[in-house]
C-alpha positions in Angstrom: 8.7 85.4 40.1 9.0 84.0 43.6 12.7 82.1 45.0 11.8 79.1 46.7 14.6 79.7 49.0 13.2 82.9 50.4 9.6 82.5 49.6 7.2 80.9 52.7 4.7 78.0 52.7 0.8 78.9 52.5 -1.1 78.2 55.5 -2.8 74.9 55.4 -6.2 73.9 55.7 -5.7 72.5 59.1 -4.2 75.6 60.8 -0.5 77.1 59.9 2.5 75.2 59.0 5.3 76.3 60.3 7.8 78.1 57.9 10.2 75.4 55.9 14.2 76.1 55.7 14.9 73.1 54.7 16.4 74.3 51.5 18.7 77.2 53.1 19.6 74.7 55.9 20.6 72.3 53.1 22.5 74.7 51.4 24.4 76.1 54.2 25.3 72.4 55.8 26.6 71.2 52.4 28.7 74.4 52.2 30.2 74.1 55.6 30.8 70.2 55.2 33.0 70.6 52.7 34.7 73.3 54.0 35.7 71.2 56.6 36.0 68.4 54.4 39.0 70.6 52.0 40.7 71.8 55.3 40.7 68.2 56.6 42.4 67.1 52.8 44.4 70.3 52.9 46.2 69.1 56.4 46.3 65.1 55.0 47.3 65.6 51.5 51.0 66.7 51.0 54.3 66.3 49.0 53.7 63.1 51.5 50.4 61.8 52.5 49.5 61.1 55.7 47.5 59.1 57.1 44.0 60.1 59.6 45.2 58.5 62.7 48.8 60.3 61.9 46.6 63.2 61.7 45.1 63.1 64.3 47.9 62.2 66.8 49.5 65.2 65.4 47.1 67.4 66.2 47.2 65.8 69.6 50.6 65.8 70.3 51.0 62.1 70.3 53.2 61.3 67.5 56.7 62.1 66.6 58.1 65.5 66.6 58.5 65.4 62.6 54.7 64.5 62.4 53.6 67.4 64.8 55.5 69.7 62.8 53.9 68.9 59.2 50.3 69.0 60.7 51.2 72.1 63.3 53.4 74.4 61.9 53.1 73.6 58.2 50.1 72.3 56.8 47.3 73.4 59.3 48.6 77.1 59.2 48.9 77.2 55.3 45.3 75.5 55.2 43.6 77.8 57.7 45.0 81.3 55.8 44.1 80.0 52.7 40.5 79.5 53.7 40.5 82.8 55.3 42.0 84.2 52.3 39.2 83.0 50.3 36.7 84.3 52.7 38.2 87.6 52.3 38.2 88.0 48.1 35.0 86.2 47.7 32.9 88.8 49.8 34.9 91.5 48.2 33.8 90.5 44.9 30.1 89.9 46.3 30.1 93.6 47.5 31.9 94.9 44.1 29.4 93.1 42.0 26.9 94.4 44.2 28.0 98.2 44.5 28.0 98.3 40.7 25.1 96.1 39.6 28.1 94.4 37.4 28.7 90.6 37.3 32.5 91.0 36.2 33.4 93.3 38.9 36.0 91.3 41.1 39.0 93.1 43.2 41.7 91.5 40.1 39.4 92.7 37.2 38.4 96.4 38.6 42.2 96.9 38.9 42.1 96.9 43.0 44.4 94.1 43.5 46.8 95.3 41.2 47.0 98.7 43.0 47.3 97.1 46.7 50.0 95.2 44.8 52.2 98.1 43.6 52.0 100.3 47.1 53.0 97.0 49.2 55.8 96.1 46.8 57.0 99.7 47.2 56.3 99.2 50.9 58.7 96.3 50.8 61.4 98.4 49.0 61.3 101.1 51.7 61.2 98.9 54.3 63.7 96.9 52.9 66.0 100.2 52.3 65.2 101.1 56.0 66.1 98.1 57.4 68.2 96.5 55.4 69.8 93.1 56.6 71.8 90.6 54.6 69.4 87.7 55.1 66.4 88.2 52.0 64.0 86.8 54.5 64.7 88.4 57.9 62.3 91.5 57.1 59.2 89.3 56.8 58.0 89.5 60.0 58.1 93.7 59.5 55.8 93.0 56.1 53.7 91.5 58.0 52.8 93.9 60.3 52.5 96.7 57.9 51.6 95.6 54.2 48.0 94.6 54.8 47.9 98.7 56.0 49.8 100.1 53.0 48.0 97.5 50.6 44.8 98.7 51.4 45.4 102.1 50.8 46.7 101.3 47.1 43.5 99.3 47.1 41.2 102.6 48.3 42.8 104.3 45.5 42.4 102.4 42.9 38.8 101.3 43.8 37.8 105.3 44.3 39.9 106.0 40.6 38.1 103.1 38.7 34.6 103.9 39.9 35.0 107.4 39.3 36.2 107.3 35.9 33.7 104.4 35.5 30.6 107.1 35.5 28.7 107.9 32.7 26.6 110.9 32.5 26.5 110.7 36.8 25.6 106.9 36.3 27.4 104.0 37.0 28.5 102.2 33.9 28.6 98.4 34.3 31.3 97.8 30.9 33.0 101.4 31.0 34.3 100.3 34.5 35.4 96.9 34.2 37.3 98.0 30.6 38.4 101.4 33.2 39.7 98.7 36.1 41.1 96.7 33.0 43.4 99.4 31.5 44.2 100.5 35.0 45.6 97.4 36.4 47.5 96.8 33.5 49.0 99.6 34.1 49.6 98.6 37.7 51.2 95.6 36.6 53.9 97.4 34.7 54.5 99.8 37.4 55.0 97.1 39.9 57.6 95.3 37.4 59.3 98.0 36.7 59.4 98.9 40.4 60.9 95.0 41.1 63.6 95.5 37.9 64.5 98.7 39.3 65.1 97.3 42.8 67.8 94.5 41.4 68.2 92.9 44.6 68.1 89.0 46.2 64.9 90.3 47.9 62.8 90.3 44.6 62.5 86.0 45.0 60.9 86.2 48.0 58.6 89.6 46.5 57.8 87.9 43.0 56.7 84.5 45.2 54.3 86.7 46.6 52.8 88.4 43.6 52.2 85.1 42.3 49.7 85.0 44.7 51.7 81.7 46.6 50.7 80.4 50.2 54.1 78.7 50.7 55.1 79.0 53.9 52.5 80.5 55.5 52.9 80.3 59.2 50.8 81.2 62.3 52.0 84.9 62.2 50.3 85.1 58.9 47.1 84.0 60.3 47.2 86.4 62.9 48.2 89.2 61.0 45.1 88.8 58.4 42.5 87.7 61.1 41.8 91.3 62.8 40.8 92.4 58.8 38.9 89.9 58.7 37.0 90.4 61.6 36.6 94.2 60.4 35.7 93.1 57.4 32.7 90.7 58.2 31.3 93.1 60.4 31.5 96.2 57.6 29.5 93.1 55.5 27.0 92.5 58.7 25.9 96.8 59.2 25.2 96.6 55.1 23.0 93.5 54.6 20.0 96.1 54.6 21.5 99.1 52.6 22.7 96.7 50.0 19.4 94.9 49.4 17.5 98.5 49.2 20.7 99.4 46.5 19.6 96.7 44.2 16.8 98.8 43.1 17.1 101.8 41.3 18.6 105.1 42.7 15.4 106.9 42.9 13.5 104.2 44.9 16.5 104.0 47.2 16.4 107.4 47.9 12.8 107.4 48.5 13.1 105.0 50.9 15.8 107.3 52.9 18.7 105.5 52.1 21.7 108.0 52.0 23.5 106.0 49.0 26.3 107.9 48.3 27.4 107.1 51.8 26.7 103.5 51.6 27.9 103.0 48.1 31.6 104.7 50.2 31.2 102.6 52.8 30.4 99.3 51.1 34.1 100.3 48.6 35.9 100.7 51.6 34.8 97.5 53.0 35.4 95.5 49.7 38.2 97.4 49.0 39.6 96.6 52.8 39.1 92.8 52.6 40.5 92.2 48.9 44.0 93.8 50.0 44.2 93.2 53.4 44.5 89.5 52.2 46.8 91.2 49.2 49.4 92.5 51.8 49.7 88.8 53.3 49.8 86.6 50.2 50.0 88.2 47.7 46.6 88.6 44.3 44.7 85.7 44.0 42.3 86.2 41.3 38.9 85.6 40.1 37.7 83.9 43.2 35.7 87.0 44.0 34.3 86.5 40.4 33.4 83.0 40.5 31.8 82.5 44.2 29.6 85.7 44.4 27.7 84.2 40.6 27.5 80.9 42.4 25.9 81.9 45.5 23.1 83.6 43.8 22.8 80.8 41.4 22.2 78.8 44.8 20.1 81.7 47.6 18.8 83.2 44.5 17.6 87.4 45.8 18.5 86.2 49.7 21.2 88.5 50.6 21.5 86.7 54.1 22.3 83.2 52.8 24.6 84.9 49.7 26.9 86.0 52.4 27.3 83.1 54.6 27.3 80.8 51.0 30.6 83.3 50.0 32.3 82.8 53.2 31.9 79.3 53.1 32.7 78.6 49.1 35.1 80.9 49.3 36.8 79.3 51.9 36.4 76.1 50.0 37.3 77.3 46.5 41.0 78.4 47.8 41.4 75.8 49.9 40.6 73.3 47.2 43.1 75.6 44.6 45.9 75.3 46.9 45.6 72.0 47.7 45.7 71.1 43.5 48.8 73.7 43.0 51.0 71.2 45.8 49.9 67.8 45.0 49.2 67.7 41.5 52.5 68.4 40.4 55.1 66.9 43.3 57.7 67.7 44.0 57.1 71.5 42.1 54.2 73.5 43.6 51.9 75.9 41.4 50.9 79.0 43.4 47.1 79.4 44.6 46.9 82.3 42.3 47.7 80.7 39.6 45.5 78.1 39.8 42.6 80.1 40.6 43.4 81.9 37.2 42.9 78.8 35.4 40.1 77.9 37.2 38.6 81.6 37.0 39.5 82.3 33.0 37.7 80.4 31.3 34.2 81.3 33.8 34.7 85.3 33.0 35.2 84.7 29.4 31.7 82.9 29.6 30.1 85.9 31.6 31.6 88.9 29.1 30.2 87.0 26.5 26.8 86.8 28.1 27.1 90.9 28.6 24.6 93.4 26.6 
């Protein structure tokens, strides 16, 4: 069965057309529109609205010093990680779902989330121990710098624990390893609760914001501690466009073409591992996202692995954007983390894929 989005135009009678990409141009324009389009309502839209032209002068610098703020130091920042944030789980869920051949494999499902969770809350105990201050908040700037490090080694171990005991007979078992990641990051979940109850202090507000998956207050230094991951990350995604489209056919074929997959299948989990809890470390799980966007996408390219990656980076950008904006707006003068909504968003889409599993 041919994809129309991949497949080229016959030569015509009157010489050779030139190849059409219309439909992948389409596709990637409406994408990036209304990417733009959600950071544009994320930086408008508010417990107060403004208006474009306010906008707009405070992006400039030409309105008052209250206006600059909102757009500057508030809303642009928060609207800028939250895109990135959503760039980061929707292409680890696109490389988990790919690794494992599994629709329902997703950073918050397989467990990995819930493990970058536990090592960076313990980070934040240590840390906190280490230098302790009386001021619950004064420490962020040191989680900063080093969660997104000790979150993705909680990740790695989890991910490597999960598809190990997700092997059946040496091959990779689509259910045993999501019902593996399941039990796993349940377990996670107590750990890291009984981890906060054991702490007991005035810190745990500021740590059970975060696991809530919440992009209040984000601020420049957040953007700037997640963008070098990010960077790393989309590269990792660039070096296995090829190795991932030989993977999707069976292990022998793969191996008769040369491709060294034990390596790749390693590299690939330490890339999708790296993005899902580098953006852990900053904000905190935000869920099914990497479900929902990777099922989209090849709903939309079809087989094109090319236009499945640029599609996740920009839906994914789009999908957390858009989630965020809902949790603050919908509800004013309370705020509903990004995590939170994405859940509900996310829920009801997974229940409709396990029921459509063999």
């Amino acid at each position: 069965m041919t994809n129309p989005v991949t497949t080229p135009p016959r030569a015509g009678r009157r010489g050779i057309r030139l190849p059409s990409t219309s439909p992948v141009a389409t596709l990637l324009l409406t994408g990036g529109l209304c990417l733009v389009l959600v950071i544009l309502g994320g930086v408008q839209s508010g417990a107060v609205d403004l208006t474009w032209p306010q906008v707009w002068a405070g992006l400039t610098g030409d309105s008052s010093q209250h206006i600059q703020r909102v757009v500057l130091e508030l809303r642009l920042p928060r609207t800028l990680t939250g895109a990135i944030i959503g760039i980061h789980f929707a292409l680890s869920g696109w490389l988990l779902q790919l690794l494992s051949r599994n629709p329902l494999a997703e950073a918050g499902i397989l467990g990995i989330s819930a493990g970058a969770s536990l090592v960076a809350v313990l980070a934040f105990i240590i840390g906190d121990w280490m230098v302790s201050s009386a001021n619950p908040y004064s420490n962020t700037s040191f989680a900063l710098q080093y969660l997104p490090l000790f979150a993705m080694v909680g990740g790695l171990v989890t991910a490597l624990a999960v598809y190990f005991l997700g092997l059946r007979h040496g091959t990779l078992s689509p259910v045993k390893m999501t019902l593996t990641g399941a039990v796993i990051a349940g377990m996670l979940h107590a750990l890291t609760t009984g981890a906060l109850a054991f702490w007991g202090h005035a810190h745990t507000e500021l740590v059970a914001q975060w696991l809530a998956g919440s992009l209040y207050g984000a601020e420049w230094e957040h953007l700037r501690a997640l963008l070098p991951w990010t960077l790393i990350g989309l590269a990792g995604v660039g070096l296995l466009i090829r190795p991932l489209d030989v993977m999707q056919l069976d292990d022998q074929h793969a191996r008769t073409l040369g491709l060294g997959l034990n390596r790749w299948r390693a590299f690939a989990l330490l890339i999708a591992t790296l993005l899902a809890a580098s953006a852990v470390g900053v904000v905190g799980p935000v869920g099914f996202i990497g479900l929902l966007i990777p099922h989209i996408c090849r709903r939309l390219a079809g087989a094109n692995l090319p236009v499945q990656l640029v599609l996740c980076v920009l839906l994914g950008g789009v999908v957390a954007v858009l989630a965020d904006l809902l949790g603050r707006t919908l509800f004013v003068p309370y705020e509903v983390p990004v995590g939170v909504v994405s859940a509900i968003l996310g829920v009801p889409f997974f229940l409709y894929l396990l029921s459509h599993q063999p």
